[in-house]
C-alpha positions, -999 to 999 in steps of 0.1 A, spaced: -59 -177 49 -88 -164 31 -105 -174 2 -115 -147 -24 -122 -162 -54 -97 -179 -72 -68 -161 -49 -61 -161 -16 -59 -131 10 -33 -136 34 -26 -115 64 9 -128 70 36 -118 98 59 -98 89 91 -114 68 128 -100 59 127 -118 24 99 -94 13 129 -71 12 151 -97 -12 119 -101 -32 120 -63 -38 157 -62 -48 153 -91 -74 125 -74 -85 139 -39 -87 166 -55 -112 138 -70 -135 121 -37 -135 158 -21 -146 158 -43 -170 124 -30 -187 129 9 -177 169 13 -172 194 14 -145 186 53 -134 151 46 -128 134 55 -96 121 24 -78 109 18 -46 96 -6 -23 63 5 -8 34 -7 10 33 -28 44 58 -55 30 83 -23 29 78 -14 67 99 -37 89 77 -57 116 42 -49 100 22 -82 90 9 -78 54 -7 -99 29 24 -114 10 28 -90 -21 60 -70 -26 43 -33 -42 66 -15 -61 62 21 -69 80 33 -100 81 68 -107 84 84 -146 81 117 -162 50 108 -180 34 76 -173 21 75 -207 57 66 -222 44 27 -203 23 26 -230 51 13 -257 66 -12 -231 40 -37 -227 56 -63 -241 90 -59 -223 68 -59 -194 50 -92 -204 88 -105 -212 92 -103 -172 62 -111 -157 38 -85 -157 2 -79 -170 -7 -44 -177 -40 -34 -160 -41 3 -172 -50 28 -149 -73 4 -130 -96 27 -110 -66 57 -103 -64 82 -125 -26 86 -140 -14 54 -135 1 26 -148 -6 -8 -130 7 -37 -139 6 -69 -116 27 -106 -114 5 -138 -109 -30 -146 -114 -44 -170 -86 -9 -163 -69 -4 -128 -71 32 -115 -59 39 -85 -69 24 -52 -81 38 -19 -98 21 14 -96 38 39 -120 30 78 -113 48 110 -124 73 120 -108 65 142 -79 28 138 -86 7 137 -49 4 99 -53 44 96 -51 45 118 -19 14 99 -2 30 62 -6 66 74 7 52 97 32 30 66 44 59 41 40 86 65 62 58 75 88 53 39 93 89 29 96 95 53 120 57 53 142 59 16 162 24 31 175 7 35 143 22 2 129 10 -20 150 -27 -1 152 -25 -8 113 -17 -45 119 -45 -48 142 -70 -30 115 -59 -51 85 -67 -83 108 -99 -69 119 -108 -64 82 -96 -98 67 -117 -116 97 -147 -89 92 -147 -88 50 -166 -120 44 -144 -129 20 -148 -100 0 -115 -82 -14 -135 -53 -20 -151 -51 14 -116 -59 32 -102 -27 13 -132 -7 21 -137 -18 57 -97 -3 62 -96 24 33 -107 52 57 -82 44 86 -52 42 60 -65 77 48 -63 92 83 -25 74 86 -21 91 49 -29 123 62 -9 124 94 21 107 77 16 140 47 18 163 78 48 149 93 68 150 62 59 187 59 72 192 93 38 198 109 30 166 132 -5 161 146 -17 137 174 -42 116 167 -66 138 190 -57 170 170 -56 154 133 -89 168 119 -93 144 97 -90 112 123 -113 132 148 -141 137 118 -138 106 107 -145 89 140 -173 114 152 -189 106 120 -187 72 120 -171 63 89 -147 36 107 -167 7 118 -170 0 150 -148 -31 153 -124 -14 132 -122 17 155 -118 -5 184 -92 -21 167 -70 9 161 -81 25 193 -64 -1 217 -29 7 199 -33 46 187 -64 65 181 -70 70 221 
């Protein structure tokens, strides 16, 4: 466990009550935005057998994000701080506990390229054993590497999870790439944006 700050980063093994958490949570989330809305459970706590830091994401999709906006205080009645768009354009963030965060909704539009990219992700990663466990190894590599720095843990894996982004976008379009052939993984090893320790990481499992 890792100090940053006043909360802790956590790179836990994987555990079947992240998927309880999400179904308790999905009901809350009802609750705010009604029973026909479109809730999912992303991220690494949504992919069985991949060790996460302990925080159930949850993607929530709407036809305009700005309609949020007027629920702030049924969101505050359940839990949640609104953050805004926090850093991504068109989206709504909004996140439970302070020092203790546990969970964390990202609101897009329906359909919108940030929808596809987190369910692309979250399927290609439920069905890739491979790629999981290179991911695993790459989240552990960052939390012992980040100096416990949030921002350098996300940075230090940010470019490895867009090269599983882009091969899990290709496989959902029907168009799979190895690792070898994916353009994007190939340029972004050759130019060194992974760091070494990170590449070596993912390499024993799936960049070969």
């Amino acid at each position: 466990m890792i100090s940053l700050n006043k909360r802790f980063m956590q790179i836990a093994p994987y555990n079947p009550l992240w998927q309880t958490m999400f179904e308790h949570e999905r009901q809350a989330l009802e609750s705010v935005l009604g029973l026909h809305a479109r809730i999912h459970h992303i991220g690494s706590t949504s992919v069985f057998g991949l060790a996460a830091k302990p925080v159930i994401d949850v993607l929530v999709e709407v036809s305009r994000v700005e309609r949020l906006d007027s629920l702030t205080a049924a969101f505050l009645g359940i839990g949640y701080e609104p953050r805004g768009e926090n850093g991504i354009p068109e989206r709504r963030y909004f996140v439970k506990g302070s020092s203790k965060r546990t969970h964390q909704v990202h609101a897009f539009r329906t359909g919108s390229h940030d929808v596809r990219r987190h369910l692309a992700l979250r399927d290609f990663l439920r069905a890739n054993s491979e790629a999981r466990d290179a991911y695993a190894a790459v989240k552990r590599r960052a939390a012992a590497d980040c100096g416990n720095d949030v921002h350098a843990y996300t940075r230090l894996k940010d470019e490895f999870v867009r090269l599983l982004e882009a091969r899990a976008l290709a496989c959902a379009a029907d168009d799979p790439l190895t690792p070898s052939q994916d353009p994007v993984a190939v340029t972004a090893i050759e130019a060194g944006r992974l760091s070494p320790r990170i590449a070596r990481a993912a390499s024993r499992r799936w960049l070969r």
